[in-house]
Every structure is written in C-alpha cells, then in structure tokens.
C-alpha positions as CSV (number, residue, x, y, z in Angstrom):
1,X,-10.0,12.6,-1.3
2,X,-8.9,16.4,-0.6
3,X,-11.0,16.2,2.8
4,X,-9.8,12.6,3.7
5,X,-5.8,13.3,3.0
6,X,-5.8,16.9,2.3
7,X,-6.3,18.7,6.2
8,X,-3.9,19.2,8.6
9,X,-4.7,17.2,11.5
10,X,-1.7,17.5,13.6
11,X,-3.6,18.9,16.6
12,X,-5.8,15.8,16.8
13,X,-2.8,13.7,17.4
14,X,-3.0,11.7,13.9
15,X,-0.7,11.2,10.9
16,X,-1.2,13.6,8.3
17,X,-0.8,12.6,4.3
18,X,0.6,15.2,2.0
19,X,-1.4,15.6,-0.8
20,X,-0.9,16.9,-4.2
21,X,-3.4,18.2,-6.6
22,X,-2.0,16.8,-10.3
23,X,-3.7,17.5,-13.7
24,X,-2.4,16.1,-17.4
25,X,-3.8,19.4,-18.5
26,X,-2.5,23.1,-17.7
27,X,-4.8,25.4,-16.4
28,X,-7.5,25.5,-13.9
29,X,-9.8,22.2,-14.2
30,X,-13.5,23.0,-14.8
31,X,-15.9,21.4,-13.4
32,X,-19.6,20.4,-14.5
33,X,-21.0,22.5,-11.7
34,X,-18.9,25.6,-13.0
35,X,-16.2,25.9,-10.8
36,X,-12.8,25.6,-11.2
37,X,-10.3,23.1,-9.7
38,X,-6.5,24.3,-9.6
39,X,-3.9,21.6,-9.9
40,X,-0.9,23.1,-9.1
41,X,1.4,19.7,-9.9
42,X,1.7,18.2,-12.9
43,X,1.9,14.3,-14.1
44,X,5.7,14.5,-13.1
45,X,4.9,14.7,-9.0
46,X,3.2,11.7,-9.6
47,X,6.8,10.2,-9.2
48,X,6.6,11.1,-5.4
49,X,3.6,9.8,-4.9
50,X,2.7,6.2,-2.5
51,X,-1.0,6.5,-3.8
52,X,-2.8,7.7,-6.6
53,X,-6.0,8.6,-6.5
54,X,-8.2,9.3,-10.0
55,X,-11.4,11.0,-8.6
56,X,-14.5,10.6,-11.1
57,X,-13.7,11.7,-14.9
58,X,-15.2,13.9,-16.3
59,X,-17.3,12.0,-19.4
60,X,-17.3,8.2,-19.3
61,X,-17.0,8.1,-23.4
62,X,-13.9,10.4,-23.5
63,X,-10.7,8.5,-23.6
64,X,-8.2,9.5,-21.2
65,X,-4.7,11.2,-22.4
66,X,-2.3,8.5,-23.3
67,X,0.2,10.5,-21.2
68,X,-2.3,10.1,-17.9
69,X,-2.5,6.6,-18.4
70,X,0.8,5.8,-18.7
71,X,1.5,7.7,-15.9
72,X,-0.7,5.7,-14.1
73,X,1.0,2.5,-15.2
74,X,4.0,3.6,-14.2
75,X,3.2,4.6,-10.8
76,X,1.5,1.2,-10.5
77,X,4.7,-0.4,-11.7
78,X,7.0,1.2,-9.2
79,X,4.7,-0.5,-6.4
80,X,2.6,2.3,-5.3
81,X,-1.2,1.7,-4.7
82,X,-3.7,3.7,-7.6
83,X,-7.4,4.2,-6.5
84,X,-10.6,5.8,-9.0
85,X,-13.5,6.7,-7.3
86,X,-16.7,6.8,-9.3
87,X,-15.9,6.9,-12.7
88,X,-12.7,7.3,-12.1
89,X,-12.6,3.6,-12.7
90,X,-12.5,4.0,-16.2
91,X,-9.8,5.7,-16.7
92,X,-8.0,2.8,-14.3
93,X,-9.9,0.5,-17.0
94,X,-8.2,2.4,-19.8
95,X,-5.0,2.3,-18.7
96,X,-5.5,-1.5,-18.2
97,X,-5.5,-1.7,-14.1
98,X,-8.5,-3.3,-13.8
99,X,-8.1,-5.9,-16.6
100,X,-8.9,-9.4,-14.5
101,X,-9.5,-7.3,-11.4
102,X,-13.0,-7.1,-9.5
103,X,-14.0,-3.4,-9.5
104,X,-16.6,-0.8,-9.1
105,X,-18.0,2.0,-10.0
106,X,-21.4,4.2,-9.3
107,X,-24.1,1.8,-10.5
108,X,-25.0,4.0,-13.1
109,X,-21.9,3.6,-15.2
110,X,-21.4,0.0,-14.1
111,X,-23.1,-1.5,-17.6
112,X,-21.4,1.1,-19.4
113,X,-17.7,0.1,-18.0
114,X,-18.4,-4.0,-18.0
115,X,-19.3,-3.3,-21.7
116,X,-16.7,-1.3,-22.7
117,X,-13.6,-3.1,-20.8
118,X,-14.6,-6.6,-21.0
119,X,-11.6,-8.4,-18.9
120,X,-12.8,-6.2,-15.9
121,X,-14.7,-7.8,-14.0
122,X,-17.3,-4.9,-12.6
123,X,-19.3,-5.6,-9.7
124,X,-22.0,-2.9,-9.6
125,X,-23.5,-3.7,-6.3
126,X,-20.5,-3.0,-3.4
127,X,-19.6,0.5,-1.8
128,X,-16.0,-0.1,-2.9
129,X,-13.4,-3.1,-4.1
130,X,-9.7,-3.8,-2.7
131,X,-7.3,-5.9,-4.7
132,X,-4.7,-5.2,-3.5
133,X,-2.5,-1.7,-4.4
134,X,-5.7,-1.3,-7.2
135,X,-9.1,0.2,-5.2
136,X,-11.9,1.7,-6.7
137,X,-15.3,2.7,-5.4
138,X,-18.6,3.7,-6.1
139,X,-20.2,7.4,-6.3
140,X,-19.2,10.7,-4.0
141,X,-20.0,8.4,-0.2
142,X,-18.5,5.5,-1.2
143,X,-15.7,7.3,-2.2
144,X,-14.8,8.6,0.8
145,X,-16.0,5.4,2.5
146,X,-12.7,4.1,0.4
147,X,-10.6,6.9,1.5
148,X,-11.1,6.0,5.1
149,X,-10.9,2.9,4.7
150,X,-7.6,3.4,3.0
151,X,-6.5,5.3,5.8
152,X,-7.6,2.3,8.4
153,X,-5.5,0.1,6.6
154,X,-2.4,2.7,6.9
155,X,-3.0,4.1,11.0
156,X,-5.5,1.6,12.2
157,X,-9.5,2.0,13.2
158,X,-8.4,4.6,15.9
159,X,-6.9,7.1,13.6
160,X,-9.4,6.6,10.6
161,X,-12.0,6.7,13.4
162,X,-10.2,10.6,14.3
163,X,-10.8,11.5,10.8
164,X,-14.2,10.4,10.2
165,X,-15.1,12.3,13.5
166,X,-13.5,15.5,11.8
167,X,-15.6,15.1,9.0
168,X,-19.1,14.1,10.6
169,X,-19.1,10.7,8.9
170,X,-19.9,7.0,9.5
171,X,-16.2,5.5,10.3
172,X,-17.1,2.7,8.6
173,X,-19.1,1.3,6.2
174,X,-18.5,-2.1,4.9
175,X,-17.2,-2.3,1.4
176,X,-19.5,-4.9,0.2
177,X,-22.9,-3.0,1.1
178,X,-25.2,-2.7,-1.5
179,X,-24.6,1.0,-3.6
180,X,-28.3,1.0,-4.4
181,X,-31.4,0.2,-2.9
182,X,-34.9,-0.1,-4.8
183,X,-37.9,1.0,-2.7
C-alpha cells in the first residue's frame, strides 16, 4: 500500500492519496525479515482517514489489540472503506468485518481463517474480494493488485493505469483469478 498511495505523483498528472503510517504499538514495528517499520501516527489519525488498510499481521494465532479492532470498527462505522491484505484479513475477521462477508486471504492461511471465524465466508481461490467499503486480498501481488484496483475505482482505468506504469506492474488483474496454480 506505501507504493500504491504513498508516492508523490503530481508530475504525472494524477491524484495523489495522503498516506499515514499508524501503529496500536509505540516504537518502531519489526518486521520478520529484521527490519524496522516506523509508524509515525497513532490509532487516533485513523479518525482522518477515508480508507484503512491492515497490511498482513504479523502471526495468524495472535489476537489483535482490542484497541486496533475497535478502531477499526469505528472507522468502518463512520462510512469509510477498511481493506487487509494477506493476513491482514484476520484481524478484519477479529474485529468482526468479515462476519457474513466473502473474503480472502493468501491460500495458505485460508483453512486457518474459515476455521477460526466461521460466519466468514473465505474464498481461498480469488486474487482479491470487494463488498463493498470491506476489501481484502490475497498474498504480497494480489495485494497490490487490490490497491490499484482500489485506486481504478476512485480515478478511473487511466489514472490506475499511470500508477501501475510507475511501478512496472500489470494494470490489471482480475480479482477472481485463481491465487494458486498446481503444476
């Protein structure tokens, strides 16, 4: 999501998105690959925010803070539009987002969340799932299939098509391609 709404494209002629980093946790975020993310803005800029977008979580059998996920509610509440990519879809789970909702997630955590959140209904085999202001996706491409496609639904195919281009990727996939493909 930090490459899809985080550069300045302004000299391309396109909208731009602000983005803001948020963390429920002080400090630099680390990751599993040993680096460290900084979140300057806490769960209180969420307020500002139109969308919300919960990248993958960090362990699929830790349960979110209950601060986070009320966060989330509330931001869902107020009308604006809350996306997970990967398994960021179980913290929308958590929070109770998905509950009735098609979603997604990478196919390797898609038993995992249908068993754990049974009133999702988790479809393991699409690139990414819209209902509406909820969106999630599968793993680290389809995620940023979902961002683009976010931002066609926003500017149109011309200006999604701009920041694909930027980025050196497809403009498009469909959201209902297979994740996963067995040779």
């Amino acid at each position: 999501p930090c490459d899809v709404f985080g550069i300045d494209r302004s000299d391309m002629g396109v909208p731009n998105y602000r983005l803001m980093v948020c963390s429920a946790e002080p400090g630099p975020l680390v990751t599993q690959m040993g680096f460290g993310i900084v979140a300057p803005y806490g769960l209180s800029a969420l307020e500002e925010a139109d969308t919300v977008v919960v990248p993958a979580w960090r362990d699929i059998d830790e349960d979110p803070p209950e601060e986070l996920l009320e966060s989330l509610r509330g931001c869902y509440r107020e009308g604006d539009r809350v996306v997970s990519l990967c398994s960021g879809a179980f913290v929308l789970a958590a929070a109770g987002l998905l509950d009735g909702r098609r979603a997604t997630t990478h196919w390797m955590y898609a038993a995992a969340l249908a068993e754990r959140f049974p009133a999702v209904r988790v479809d393991p085999a699409v690139l990414y799932v819209d209902e509406g202001r909820v969106l999630t996706s599968a793993g680290t491409a389809a995620g940023i299939d979902l961002c683009l496609y976010m931002v066609r639904k926003d500017h149109g195919a011309e200006v999604a098509n701009v920041f694909a281009r930027r980025m050196v990727v497809p403009p498009h996939r469909e959201g209902g391609q297979a994740q996963f493909v067995r040779a």
